[in-house]
C-alpha positions in Angstrom: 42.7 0.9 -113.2 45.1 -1.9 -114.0 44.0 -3.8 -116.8 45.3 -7.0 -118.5 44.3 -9.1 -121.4 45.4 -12.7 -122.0 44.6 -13.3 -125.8 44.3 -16.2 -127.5 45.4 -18.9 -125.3 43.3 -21.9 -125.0 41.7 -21.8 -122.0 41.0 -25.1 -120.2 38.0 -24.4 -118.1 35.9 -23.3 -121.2 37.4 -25.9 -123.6 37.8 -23.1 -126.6 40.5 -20.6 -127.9 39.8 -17.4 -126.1 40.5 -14.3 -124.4 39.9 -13.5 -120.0 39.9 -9.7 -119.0 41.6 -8.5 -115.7 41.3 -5.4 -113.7 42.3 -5.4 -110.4 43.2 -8.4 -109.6 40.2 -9.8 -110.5 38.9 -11.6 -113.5 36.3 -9.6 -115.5 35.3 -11.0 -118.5 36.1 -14.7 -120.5 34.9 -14.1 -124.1 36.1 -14.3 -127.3 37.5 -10.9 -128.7 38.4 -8.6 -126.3 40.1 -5.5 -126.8 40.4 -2.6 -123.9 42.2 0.5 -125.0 45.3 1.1 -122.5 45.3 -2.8 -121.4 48.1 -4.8 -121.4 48.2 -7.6 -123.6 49.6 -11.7 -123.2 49.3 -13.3 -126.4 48.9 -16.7 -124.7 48.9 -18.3 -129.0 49.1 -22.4 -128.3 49.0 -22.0 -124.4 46.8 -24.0 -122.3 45.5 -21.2 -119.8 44.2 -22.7 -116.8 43.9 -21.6 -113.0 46.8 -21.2 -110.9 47.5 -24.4 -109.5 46.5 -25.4 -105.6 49.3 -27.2 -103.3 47.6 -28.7 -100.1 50.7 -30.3 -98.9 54.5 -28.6 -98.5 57.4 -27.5 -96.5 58.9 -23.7 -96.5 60.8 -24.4 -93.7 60.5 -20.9 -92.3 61.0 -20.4 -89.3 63.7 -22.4 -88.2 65.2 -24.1 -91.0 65.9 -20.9 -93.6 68.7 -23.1 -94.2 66.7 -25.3 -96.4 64.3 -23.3 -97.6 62.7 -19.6 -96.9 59.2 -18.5 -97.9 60.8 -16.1 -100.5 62.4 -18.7 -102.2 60.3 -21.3 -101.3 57.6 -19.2 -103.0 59.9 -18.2 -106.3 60.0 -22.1 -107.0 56.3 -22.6 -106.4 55.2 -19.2 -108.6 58.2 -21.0 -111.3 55.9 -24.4 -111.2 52.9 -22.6 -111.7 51.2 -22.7 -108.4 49.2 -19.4 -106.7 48.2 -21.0 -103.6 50.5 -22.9 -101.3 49.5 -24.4 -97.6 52.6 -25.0 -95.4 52.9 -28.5 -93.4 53.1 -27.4 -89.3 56.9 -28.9 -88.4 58.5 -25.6 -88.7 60.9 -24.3 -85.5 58.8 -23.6 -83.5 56.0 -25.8 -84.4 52.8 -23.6 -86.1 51.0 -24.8 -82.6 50.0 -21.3 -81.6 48.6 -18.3 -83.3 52.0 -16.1 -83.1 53.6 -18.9 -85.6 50.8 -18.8 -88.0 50.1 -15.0 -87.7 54.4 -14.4 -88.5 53.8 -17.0 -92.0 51.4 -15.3 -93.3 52.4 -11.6 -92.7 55.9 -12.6 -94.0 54.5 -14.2 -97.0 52.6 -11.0 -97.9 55.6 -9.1 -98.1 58.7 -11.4 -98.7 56.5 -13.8 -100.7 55.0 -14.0 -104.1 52.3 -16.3 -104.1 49.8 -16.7 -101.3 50.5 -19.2 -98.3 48.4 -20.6 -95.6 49.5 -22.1 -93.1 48.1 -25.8 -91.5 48.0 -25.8 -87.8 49.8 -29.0 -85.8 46.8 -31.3 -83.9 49.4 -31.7 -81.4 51.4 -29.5 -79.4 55.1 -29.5 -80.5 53.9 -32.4 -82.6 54.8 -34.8 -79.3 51.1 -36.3 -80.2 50.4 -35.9 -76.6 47.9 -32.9 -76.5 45.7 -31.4 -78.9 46.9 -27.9 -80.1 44.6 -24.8 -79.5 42.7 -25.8 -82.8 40.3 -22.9 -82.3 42.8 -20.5 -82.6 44.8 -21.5 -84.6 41.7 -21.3 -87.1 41.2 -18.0 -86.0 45.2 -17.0 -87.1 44.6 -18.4 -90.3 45.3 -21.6 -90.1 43.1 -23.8 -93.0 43.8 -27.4 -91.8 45.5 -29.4 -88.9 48.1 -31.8 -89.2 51.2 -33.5 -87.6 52.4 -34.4 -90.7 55.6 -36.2 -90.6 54.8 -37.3 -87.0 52.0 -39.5 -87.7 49.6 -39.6 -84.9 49.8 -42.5 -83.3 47.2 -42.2 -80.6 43.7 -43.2 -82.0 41.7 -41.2 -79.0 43.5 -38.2 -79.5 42.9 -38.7 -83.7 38.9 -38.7 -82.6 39.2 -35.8 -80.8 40.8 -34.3 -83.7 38.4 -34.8 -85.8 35.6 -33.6 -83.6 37.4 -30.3 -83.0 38.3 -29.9 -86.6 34.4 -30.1 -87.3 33.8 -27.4 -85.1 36.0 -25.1 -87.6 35.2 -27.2 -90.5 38.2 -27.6 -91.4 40.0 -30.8 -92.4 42.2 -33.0 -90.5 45.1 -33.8 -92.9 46.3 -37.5 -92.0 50.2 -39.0 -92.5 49.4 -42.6 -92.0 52.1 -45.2 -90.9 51.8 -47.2 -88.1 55.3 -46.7 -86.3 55.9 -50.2 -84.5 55.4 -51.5 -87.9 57.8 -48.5 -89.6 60.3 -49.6 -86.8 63.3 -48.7 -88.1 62.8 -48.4 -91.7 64.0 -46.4 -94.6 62.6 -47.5 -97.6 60.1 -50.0 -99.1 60.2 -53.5 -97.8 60.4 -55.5 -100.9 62.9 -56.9 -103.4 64.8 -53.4 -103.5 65.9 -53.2 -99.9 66.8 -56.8 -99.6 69.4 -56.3 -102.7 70.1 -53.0 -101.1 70.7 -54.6 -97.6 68.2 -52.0 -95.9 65.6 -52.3 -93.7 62.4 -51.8 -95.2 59.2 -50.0 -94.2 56.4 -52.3 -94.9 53.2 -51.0 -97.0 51.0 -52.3 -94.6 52.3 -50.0 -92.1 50.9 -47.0 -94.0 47.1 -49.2 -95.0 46.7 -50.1 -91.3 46.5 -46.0 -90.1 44.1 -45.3 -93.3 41.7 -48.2 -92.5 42.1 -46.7 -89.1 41.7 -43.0 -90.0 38.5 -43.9 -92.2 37.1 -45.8 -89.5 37.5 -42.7 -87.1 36.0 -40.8 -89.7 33.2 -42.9 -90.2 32.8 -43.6 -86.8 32.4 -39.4 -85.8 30.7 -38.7 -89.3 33.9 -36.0 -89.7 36.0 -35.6 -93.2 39.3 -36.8 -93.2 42.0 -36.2 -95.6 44.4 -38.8 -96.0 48.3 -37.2 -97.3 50.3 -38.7 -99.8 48.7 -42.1 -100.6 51.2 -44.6 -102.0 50.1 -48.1 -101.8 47.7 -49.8 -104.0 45.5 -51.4 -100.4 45.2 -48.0 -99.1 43.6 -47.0 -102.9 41.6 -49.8 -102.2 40.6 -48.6 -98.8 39.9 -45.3 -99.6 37.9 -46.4 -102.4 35.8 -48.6 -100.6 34.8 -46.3 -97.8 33.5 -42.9 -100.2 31.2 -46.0 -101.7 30.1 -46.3 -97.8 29.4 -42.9 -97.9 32.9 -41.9 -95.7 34.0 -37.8 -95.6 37.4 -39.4 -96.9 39.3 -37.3 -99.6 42.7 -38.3 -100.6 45.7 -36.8 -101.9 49.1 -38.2 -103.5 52.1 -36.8 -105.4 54.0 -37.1 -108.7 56.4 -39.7 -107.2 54.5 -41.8 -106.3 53.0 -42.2 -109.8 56.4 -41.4 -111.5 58.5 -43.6 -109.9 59.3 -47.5 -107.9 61.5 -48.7 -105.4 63.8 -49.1 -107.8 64.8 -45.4 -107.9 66.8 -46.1 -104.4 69.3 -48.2 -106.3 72.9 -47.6 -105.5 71.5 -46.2 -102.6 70.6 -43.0 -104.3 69.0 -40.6 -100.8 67.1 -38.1 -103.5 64.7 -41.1 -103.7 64.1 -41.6 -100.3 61.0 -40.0 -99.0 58.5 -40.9 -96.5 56.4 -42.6 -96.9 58.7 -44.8 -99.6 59.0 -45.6 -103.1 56.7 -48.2 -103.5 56.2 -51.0 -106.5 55.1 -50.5 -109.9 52.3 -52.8 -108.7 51.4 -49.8 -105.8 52.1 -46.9 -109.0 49.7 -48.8 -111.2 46.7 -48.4 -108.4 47.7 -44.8 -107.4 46.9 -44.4 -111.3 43.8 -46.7 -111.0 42.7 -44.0 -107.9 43.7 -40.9 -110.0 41.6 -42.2 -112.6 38.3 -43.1 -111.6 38.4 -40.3 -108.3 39.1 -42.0 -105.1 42.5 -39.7 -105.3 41.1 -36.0 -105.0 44.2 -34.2 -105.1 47.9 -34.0 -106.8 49.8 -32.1 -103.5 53.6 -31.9 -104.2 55.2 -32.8 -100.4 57.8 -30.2 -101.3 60.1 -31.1 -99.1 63.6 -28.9 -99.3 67.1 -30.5 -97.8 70.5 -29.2 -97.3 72.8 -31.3 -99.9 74.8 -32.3 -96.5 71.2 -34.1 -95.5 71.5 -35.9 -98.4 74.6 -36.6 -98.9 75.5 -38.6 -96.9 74.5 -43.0 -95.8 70.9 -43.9 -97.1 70.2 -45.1 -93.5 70.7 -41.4 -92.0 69.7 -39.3 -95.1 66.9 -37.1 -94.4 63.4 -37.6 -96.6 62.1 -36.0 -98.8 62.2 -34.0 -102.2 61.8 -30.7 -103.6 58.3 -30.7 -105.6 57.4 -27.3 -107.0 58.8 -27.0 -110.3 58.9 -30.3 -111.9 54.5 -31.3 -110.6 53.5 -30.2 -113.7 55.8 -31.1 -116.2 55.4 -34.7 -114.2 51.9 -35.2 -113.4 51.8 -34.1 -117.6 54.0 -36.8 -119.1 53.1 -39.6 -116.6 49.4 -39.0 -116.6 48.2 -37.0 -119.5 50.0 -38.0 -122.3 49.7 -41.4 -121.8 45.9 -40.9 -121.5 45.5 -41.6 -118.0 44.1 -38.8 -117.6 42.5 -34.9 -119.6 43.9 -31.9 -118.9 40.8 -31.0 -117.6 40.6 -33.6 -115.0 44.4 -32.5 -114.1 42.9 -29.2 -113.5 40.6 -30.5 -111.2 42.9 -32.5 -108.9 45.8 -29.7 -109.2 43.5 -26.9 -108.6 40.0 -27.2 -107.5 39.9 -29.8 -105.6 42.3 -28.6 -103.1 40.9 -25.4 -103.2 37.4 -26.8 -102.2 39.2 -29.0 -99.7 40.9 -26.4 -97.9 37.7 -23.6 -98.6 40.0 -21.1 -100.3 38.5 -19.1 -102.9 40.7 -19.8 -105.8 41.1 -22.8 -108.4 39.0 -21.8 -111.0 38.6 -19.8 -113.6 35.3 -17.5 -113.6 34.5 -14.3 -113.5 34.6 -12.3 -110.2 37.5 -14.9 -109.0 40.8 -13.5 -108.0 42.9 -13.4 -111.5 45.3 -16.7 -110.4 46.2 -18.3 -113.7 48.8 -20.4 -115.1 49.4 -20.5 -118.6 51.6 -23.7 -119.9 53.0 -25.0 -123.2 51.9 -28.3 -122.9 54.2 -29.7 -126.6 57.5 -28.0 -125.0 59.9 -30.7 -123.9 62.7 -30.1 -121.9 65.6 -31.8 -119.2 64.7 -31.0 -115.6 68.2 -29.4 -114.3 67.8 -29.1 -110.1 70.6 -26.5 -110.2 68.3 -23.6 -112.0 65.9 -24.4 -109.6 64.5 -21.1 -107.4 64.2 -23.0 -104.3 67.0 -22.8 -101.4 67.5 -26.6 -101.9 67.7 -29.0 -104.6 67.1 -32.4 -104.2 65.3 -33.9 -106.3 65.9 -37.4 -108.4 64.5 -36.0 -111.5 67.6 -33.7 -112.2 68.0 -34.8 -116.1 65.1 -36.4 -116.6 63.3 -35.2 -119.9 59.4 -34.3 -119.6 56.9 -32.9 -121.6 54.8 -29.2 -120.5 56.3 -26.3 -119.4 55.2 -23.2 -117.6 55.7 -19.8 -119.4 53.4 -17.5 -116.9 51.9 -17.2 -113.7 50.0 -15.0 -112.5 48.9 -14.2 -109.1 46.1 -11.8 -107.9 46.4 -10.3 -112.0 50.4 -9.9 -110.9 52.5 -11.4 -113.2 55.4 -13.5 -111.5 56.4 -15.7 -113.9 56.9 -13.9 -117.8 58.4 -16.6 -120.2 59.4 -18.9 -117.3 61.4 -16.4 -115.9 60.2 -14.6 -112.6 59.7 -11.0 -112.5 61.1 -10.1 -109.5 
């Protein structure tokens, strides 16, 4: 029987110093005092123990891109930033439309990988936004959500239809919202920033128009919704407005988009562009607000790896997107929780069970019976983010030597542990 102890780490979930048995793979006791002849030991002294962390939203970029990223390394970073469970956005090559795609991520993650991926299903074959996908069986291959993400769907009808499948499987339609005519051809915020810059700018409204259209779909069919990486302060507002109505809306964002303003693209730095953009500190301010009082469920990371030649290169053509894995912690910790914004406790929620319950995996928390996925953190270490040490393939990011506060030392996954000291094991 394999047997671990993690000793006197401060574990979140029961607000008190104290120790969680495992035994295969599963978490046996959480009391105070444990000791198990022939166990090994963690002595977790001034860690914050918590469940491994949940990431609804990211790219691995297998197959067809292992250029950028693989699910071995893209897996490496994510175990690195603390996360156990990772779901994998559809716009691979080919597209995860059928269930051969799905069925070849998940079998590869079992034995190339090292935390545990599922993959989301496209709503549309080859994301053209033309035809729904099989949604049925993709469900069937494994498949815990349906998107198009990065295509946003721009057809209201097929959305609805969506929706009504997705309800079938009960499963959640995950929702990229920008309205495309609007979009145009954009590549960062419209505001102040892109008219210094000389850019053309994405207007916010183009991403509020899909949401009030999304909710009103979701309203309109009595289906959840779940609205991916929410940046502007109207759609907060939206989103907010409709759960008081009583809408199946949940909502997700990312650490960038509470970390950081248009002003991040200056000098035409491409590691801050993204999709949707860098918005104003007006638009950071209500993502806040949302994380705050609950309309924003979930911190997802949008880890999104790029070749340095896809970056380096003119703004206008530089592809979107940032690696997320290994600094969503450390971020969501010094932006959020330090300044009082928000617990630790309610970070656990919105990095771990929410998402879980979101996406019906049986992970997030910390109780006994549940598989043994826990991160342990060091929550007073500070430290400079350097992109080079990073596991993943690719490293773009704009927080390479930014200084931030809480640190991952361990993660364990299914009572493995892949992460010892913030090193990984293998």
């Amino acid at each position: 029987m394999n047997k671990l102890v993690i000793k006197n780490g401060f574990v979140v979930t029961e607000n008190d110093i104290t120790d969680i048995l495992i035994e295969n793979g599963l978490i046996t006791e959480i009391k105070p005092f444990i000791l198990i002849d022939g166990a090994a030991v963690i002595d977790a002294t001034g860690l914050k123990v918590m469940p491994g962390f949940v990431d609804m939203h990211c790219h691995l970029r297998e197959p067809g891109q292992e250029y950028k990223e693989e699910i071995a390394t893209g897996t490496r970073s994510a175990a690195l930033g603390g996360f156990t469970s990772v779901a994998c956005m559809p716009n691979t090559n080919p597209v995860i439309d059928q269930q051969s795609v799905a069925s070849f991520i998940i079998n590869k993650s079992k034995t190339h990988g090292v935390v545990k991926v599922h993959p989301i299903g496209a709503i549309s074959k080859g994301l053209k936004g033309e035809e729904l996908s099989e949604i049925g069986e993709l469900h069937g291959a494994g498949c815990v959500a349906i998107s198009d993400d990065g295509r946003p769907l721009q057809s209201a009808s097929l959305m609805k239809k969506a929706l009504i499948y997705s309800a079938m499987f009960d499963i959640p339609v995950i929702s990229h919202c920008e309205e495309m005519d609007l979009v145009d051809e954009g590549v960062m915020n419209e505001g102040y920033m892109s008219t210094i810059l000389g850019l053309k700018g994405i207007p916010s409204i183009a991403e509020d128009i899909m949401v009030s259209r999304d909710i009103l779909l979701a309203e309109y069919t009595g289906v959840r919704i779940h609205i991916a990486h929410v940046s502007t302060k109207t759609a907060v507002q939206l989103i907010r407005d409709a759960k008081l109505r009583g809408v199946k809306v949940t909502a997700e964002t990312c650490p960038h988009y509470f970390s950081l303003t248009e002003s991040a693209c200056e000098n035409f730095n491409t590691q801050a562009k993204m999709n949707p953009p860098l918005r104003t500190q007006a638009d950071v301010d209500a993502v806040i607000a949302g994380l705050k009082d609950g309309t924003i469920d979930v911190i997802a990371t949008d880890h999104a790896p790029h070749h340095p030649d896809e970056k380096r290169c003119e703004f206008s053509l530089a592809s979107n997107g940032i690696v997320g894995f290994e600094t969503a912690f450390s971020l969501a910790y010094t932006n959020l929780v330090k300044p009082g914004h928000l617990t630790i406790e309610k970070l656990v929620q919105k990095m771990c069970v929410a998402p879980a319950e979101i996406l019906h995996l049986r992970v997030g928390t910390l109780a006994v019976g549940m598989p043994a996925d826990i991160c342990m953190v060091d929550t007073e270490k500070e430290y400079q983010v350097e992109t080079a040490q990073f596991a993943s393939k690719s490293k773009n990011s704009p927080f390479d030597g930014c200084t931030v506060t809480g640190a991952v030392v361990y993660t364990i996954v299914d009572g493995k542990v892949v992460v010892n000291q913030g090193k990984l094991t293998e």
